[in-house]
C-alpha positions in Angstrom: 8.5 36.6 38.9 10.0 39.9 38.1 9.6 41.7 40.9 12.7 40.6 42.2 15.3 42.0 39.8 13.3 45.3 40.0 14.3 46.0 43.7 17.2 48.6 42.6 15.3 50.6 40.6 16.7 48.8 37.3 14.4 49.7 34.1 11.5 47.6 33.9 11.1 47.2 30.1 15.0 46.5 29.9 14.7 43.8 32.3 11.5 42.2 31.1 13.4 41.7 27.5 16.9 40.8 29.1 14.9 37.8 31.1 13.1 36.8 28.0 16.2 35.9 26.4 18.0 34.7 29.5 15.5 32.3 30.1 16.1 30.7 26.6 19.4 30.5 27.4 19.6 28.6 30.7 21.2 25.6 30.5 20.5 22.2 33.7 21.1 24.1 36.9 21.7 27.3 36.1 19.7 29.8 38.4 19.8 34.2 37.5 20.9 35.6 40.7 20.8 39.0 39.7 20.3 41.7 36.2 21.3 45.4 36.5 20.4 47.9 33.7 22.2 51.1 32.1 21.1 54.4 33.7 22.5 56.9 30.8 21.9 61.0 32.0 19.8 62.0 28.9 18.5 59.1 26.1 18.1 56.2 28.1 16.0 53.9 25.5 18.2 51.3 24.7 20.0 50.3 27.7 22.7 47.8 28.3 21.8 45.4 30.8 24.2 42.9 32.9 22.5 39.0 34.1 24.7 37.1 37.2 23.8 33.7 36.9 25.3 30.9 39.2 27.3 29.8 36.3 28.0 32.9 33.9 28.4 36.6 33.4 25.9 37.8 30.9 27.0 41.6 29.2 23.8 42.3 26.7 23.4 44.7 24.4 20.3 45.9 22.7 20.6 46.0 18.3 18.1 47.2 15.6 16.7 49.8 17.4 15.7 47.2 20.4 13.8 44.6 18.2 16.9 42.2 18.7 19.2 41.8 21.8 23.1 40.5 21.6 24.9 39.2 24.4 28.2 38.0 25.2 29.0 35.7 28.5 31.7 34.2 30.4 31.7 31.6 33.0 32.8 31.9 36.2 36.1 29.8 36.3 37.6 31.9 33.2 36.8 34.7 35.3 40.6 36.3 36.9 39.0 39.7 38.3 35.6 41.5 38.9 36.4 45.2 39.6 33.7 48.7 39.6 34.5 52.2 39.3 32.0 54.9 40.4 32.0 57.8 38.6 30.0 61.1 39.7 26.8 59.9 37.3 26.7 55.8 37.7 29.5 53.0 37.9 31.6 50.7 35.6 31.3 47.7 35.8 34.0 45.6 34.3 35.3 41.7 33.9 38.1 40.3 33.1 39.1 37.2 32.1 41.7 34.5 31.7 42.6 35.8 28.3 42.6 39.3 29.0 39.5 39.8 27.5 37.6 42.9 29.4 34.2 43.5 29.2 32.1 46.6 30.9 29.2 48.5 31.3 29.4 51.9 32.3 26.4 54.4 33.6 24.8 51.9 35.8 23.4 53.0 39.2 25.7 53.0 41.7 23.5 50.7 44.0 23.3 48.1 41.1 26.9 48.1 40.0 27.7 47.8 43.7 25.2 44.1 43.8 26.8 43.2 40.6 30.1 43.2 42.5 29.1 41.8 45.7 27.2 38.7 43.8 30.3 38.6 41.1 32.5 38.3 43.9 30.8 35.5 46.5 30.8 33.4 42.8 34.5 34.0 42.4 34.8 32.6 46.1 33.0 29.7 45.2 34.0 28.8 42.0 37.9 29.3 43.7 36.7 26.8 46.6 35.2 24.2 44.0 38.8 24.5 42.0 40.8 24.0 45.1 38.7 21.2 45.8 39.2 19.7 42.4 43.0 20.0 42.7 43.0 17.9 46.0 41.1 15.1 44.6 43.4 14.8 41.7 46.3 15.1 44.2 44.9 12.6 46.2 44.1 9.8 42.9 47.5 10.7 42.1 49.3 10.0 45.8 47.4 6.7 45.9 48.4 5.7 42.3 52.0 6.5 43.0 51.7 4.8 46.3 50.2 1.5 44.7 53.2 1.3 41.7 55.7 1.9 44.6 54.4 -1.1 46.5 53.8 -3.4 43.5 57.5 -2.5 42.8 58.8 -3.3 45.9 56.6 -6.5 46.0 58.3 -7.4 42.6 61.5 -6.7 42.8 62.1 -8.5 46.8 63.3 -11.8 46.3 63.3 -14.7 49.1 67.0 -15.2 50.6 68.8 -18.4 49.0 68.4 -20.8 52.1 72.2 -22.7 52.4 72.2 -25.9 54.2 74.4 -26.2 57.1 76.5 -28.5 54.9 76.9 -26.4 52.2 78.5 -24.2 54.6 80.8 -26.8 56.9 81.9 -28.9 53.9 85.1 -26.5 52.4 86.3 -26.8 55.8 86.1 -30.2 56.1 87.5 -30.8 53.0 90.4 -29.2 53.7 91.2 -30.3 56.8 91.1 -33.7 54.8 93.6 -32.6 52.2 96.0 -31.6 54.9 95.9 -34.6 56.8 96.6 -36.6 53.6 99.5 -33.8 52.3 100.8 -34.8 56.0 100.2 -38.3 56.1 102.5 -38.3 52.4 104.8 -35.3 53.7 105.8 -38.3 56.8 106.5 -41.1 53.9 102.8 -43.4 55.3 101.4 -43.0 51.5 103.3 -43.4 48.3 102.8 -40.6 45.9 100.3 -42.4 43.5 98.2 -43.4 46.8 98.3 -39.4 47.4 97.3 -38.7 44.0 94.3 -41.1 43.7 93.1 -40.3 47.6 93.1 -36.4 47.1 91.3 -37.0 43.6 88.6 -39.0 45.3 87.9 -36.0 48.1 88.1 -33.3 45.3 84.9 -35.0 43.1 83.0 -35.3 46.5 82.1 -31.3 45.7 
């Protein structure tokens, strides 16, 4: 089971206690991908160790003279920037995150810290590709939502056109051509001016 994250030379003891404790920790889904250990020139008994998992970024650190192990993680989306610096004994290997928190290991073997990167990096990739995904989804719920209050809207606020009868429209007209016959017909002395009166009374309550 081990064998696997002993392929770069990484310290066998380290790694054996690192993946005791990472196993503990692993929550539904979460698979180690890879663990490099610290390579230090002269004492090299307690070493740092760094865990990629599929979800995190494990630093740990050995305490009380190796009977106890600390650790401190990040997961991948609060990740900003993975970078290494190789140095003529071992690499760096550093993290940074969304709050400009930094977090390294230094002395690790150049072939390890070089992994680290690689794996820290295809993560990044798809943990950017899983956010971009995310942010079209919401775009599209939120273009269809906007979409469906704009055509409720619309629905609401068109009323039908007020349909006018043909003799709503003709009877003004008619009406006064009336009332100038009958000013005429009284104009020419035919009608007295009490027959006008009553007569244009009788064509003004027909509205």
């Amino acid at each position: 089971m081990l064998d696997k994250f002993l392929s770069d030379q990484q310290d066998a003891k380290a790694v054996e206690k690192v993946y005791t404790r990472l196993v503990d920790l692993l929550t539904t889904g979460e698979e180690i991908i890879y663990i490099a250990t610290q390579k230090k020139p002269l004492v090299n008994l307690l070493p740092d160790c760094v865990a990629l998992t599929n979800k995190r970024v494990l630093f740990f650190t050995p305490a009380n003279l190796g009977l106890s192990i600390k650790f401190i993680d990040f997961v991948w989306k609060d990740v900003v920037d993975v970078f290494i610096k190789e140095e003529i004994i071992g690499a760096i290997f550093t993290v940074k995150t969304t709050n400009q928190a930094e977090m390294g290991v230094d002395y690790l073997p150049k072939v390890q810290a070089r992994k680290l990167y690689q794996y820290a990096q295809e993560r990044k990739e798809d943990e950017r590709e899983a956010r971009r995904q995310r942010e079209l989804e919401e775009k599209r719920a939120g273009s269809g939502s906007f979409n469906f209050e704009r055509t409720s809207e619309a629905a609401t606020e068109t009323k039908p056109e007020p349909v006018v009868s043909a003799a709503a429209v003709t009877k003004p007209d008619e009406l006064t051509e009336k009332l100038k016959k009958l000013k005429n017909l009284f104009d020419m002395g035919l009608i007295s001016q009490e027959e006008y009166n009553h007569k244009k009374q009788e064509l003004l309550t027909e509205l």
